[in-house]
C-alpha positions in Angstrom: 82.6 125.5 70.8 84.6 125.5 74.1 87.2 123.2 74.3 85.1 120.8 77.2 82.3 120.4 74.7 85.6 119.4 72.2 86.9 116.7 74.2 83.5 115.7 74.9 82.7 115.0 71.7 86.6 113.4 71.3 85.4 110.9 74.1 82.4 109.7 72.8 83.5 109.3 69.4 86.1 107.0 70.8 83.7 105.0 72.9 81.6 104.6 70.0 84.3 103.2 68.1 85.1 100.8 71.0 81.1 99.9 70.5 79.6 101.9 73.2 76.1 103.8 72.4 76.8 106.8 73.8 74.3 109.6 75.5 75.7 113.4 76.0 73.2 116.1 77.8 74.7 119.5 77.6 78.2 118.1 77.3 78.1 117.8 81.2 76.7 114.2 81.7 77.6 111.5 79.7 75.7 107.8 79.6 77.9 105.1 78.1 76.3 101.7 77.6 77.9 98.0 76.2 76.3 95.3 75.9 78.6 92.2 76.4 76.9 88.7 75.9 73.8 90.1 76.9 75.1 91.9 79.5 74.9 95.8 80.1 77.6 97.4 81.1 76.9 101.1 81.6 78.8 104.2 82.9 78.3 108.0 83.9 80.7 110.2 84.0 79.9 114.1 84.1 82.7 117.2 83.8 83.2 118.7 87.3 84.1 122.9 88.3 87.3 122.1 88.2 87.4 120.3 84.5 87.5 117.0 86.1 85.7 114.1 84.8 84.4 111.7 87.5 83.6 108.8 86.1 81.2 105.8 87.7 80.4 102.5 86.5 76.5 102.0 87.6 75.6 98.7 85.9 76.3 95.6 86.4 76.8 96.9 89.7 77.4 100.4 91.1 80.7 101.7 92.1 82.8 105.0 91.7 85.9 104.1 89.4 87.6 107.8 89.8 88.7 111.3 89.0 90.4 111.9 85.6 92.0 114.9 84.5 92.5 114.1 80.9 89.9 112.5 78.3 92.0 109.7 76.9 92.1 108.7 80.6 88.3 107.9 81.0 88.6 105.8 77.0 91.5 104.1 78.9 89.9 102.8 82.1 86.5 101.7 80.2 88.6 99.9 77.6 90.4 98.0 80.2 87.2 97.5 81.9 85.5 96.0 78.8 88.3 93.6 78.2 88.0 92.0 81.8 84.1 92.3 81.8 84.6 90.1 78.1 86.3 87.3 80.4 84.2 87.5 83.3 80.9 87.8 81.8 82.2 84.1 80.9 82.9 82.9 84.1 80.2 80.3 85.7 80.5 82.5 88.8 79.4 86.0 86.9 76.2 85.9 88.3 77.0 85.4 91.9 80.5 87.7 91.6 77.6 90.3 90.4 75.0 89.7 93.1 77.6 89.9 96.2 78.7 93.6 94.6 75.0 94.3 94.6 74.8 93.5 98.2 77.5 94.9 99.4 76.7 98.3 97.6 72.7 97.7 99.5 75.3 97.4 102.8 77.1 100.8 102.3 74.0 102.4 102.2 72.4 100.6 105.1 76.1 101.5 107.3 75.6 105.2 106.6 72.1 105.2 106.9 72.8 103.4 110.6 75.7 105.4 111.9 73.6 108.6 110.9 70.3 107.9 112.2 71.0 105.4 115.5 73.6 105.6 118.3 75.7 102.7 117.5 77.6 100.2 120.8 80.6 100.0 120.9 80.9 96.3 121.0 78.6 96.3 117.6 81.3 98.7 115.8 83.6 96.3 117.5 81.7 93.4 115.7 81.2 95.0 112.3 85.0 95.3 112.8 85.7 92.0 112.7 83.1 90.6 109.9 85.0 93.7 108.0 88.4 92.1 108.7 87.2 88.5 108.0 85.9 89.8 104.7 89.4 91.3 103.8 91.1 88.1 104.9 88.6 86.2 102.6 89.6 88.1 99.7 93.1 87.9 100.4 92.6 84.0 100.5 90.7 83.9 97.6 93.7 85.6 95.7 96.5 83.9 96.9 95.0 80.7 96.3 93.4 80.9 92.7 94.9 81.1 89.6 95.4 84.4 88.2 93.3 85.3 84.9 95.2 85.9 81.6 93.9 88.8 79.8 95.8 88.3 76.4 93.9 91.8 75.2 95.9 93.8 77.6 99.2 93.1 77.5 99.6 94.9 73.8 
């Protein structure tokens, strides 16, 4: 056993603990599933050349969450993960916060898929610009004016 398969093995016992069902192929590609209030979360996270493990949350929404170089660093950022998702899968708002994600994942693809196939204006990058900008400023709104969530489960 070569010590990649070993950690592999380390990880997903630890995700199972943590209630995860857990999917290895090869050692190389690992599917990691909870289900929270009826709600799938799922993961993939595969061992690069390098013996990195790149790690990407796909449901409830898609979206890259890194590079690790150690094991007990994916088990880390999924257990922090599952203890926000347990508050915000309560949230009246979970549905829409997951839908707007969804979107703007369909609107990544749609950018590259339009800035490599069509000769884009200037004035309409000029314009995506701004919707871009008025996005950020949104957000930044949105967190300097709500109340902060208290995540008793992390602060051990």
């Amino acid at each position: 056993m070569n010590i990649v398969s070993a950690e592999q093995d380390n990880i997903d016992m630890m995700l199972t603990q943590m209630g995860a069902k857990v999917k290895s192929i090869h050692g190389l590609v690992c599917f990691v599933r909870f289900d929270i209030n009826g709600t799938e979360i799922f993961y993939v996270y595969n061992v690069n050349a390098k013996d990195q493990y790149y790690l990407q949350k796909v449901l409830p929404y898609p979206v890259g969450a890194g590079v690790f170089t150690k094991p007990c660093e994916i088990v880390d950022y999924i257990k922090k993960d599952i203890t926000l998702y347990k508050t915000a899968v309560k949230s009246s708002l979970f549905n829409s916060f997951t839908k707007v994600n969804l979107e703007l994942h369909q609107i990544i693809h749609k950018m590259e898929e339009t800035f490599m196939n069509y000769n884009v204006s200037d004035d309409m990058m000029t314009n995506v610009w701004k919707q871009l900008e008025q996005l950020n400023k949104t957000m930044d709104e949105i967190q300097h004016t709500s109340e902060k969530v208290v995540h008793d489960d992390l602060k051990k």
